[in-house]
C-alpha positions in Angstrom: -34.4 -24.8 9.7 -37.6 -26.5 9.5 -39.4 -28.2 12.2 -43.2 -29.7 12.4 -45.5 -30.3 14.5 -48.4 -32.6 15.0 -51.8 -32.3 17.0 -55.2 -33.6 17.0 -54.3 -36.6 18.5 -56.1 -39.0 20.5 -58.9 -41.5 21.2 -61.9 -42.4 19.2 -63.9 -45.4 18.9 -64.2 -47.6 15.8 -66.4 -45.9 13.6 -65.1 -42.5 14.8 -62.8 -40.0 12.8 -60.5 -37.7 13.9 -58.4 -34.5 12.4 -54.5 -34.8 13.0 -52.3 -31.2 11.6 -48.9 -30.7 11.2 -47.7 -26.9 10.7 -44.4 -26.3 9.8 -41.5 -23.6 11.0 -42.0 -21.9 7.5 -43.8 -22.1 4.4 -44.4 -25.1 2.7 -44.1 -24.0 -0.8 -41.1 -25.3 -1.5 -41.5 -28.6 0.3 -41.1 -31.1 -2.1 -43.6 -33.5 0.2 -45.7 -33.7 3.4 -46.8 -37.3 4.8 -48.1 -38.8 7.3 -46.1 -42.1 8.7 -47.1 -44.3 11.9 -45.6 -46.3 14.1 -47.5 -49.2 15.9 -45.8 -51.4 18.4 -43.5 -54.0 17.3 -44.4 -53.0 14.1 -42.4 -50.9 11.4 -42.9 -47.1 10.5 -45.5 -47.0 7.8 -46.2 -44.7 5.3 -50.2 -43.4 5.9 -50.7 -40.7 3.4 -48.1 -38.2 1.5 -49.1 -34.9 -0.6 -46.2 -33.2 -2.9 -45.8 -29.8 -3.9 -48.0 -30.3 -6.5 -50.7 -32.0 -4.9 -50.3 -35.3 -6.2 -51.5 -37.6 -3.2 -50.6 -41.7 -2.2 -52.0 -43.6 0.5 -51.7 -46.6 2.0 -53.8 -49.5 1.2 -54.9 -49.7 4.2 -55.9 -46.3 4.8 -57.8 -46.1 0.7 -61.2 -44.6 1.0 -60.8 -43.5 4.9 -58.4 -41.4 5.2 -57.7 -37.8 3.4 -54.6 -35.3 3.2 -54.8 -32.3 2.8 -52.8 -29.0 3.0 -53.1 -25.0 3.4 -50.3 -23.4 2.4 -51.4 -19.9 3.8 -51.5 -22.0 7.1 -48.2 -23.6 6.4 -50.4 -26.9 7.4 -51.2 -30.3 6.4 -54.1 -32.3 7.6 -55.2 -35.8 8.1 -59.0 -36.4 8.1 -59.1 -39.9 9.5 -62.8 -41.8 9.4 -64.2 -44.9 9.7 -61.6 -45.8 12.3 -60.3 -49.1 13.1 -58.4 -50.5 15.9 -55.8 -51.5 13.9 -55.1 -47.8 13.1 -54.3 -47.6 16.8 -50.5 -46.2 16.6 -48.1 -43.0 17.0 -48.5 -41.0 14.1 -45.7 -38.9 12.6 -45.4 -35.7 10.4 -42.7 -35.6 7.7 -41.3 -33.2 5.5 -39.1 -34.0 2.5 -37.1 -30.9 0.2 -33.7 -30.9 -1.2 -31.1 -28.3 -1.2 -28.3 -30.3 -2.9 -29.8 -33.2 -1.2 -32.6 -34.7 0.5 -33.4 -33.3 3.7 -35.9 -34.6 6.2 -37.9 -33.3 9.3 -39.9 -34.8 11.6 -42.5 -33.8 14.1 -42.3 -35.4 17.5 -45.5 -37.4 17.2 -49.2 -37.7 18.1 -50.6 -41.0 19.6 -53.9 -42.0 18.2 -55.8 -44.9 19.8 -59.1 -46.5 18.7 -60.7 -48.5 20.8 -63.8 -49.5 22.3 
């Protein structure tokens, strides 16, 4: 069974960047696709950033031209290079992975809080 993980978490101020991972149980290979969602309060779970098995890649709009994905499949890892951080990124920020065996299955990672502020 697949699980993930996220780290890298934490606070920065606006302006700053910071590196969040998420490693999975096992390799990645046959993920179909790895994102990045987040979860503000009182708002709903957003999609940040999502890489497929082929490395086709989708952000937000919000996120365009700030944020990166990224993955290392020797690692069993994907990354998210946050920069030019805004307070309104401030949110809990959630690993998924997406792969079918006669259907869709889903894991998620338990979450890392990221908080920019001054």
């Amino acid at each position: 069974q697949l699980q993930v993980v996220e780290s890298g978490g934490g606070s920065a101020q606006p302006g700053g960047s910071l590196r969040l991972s998420c490693t999975a149980s096992r390799s990645i290979l046959s993920i179909d696709g790895m994102g990045w969602y987040r979860q503000a309060p009182g708002k709903q779970r957003e999609l940040v950033a999502r890489i497929t098995h082929n490395n086709n890649t989708n952000y937000a709009d919000s996120v365009k031209g700030r944020f990166t994905i990224s993955r290392d499949n020797a690692k069993n890892a994907v990354y998210l290079q946050m920069n030019s951080l805004r307070p309104e990124d401030t949110a809990v920020y959630y690993c998924n992975a997406e792969w079918r065996i006669i259907r869709v299955r889903s894991a998620w990672g338990q979450g890392t809080q990221v908080t920019v502020s001054s």
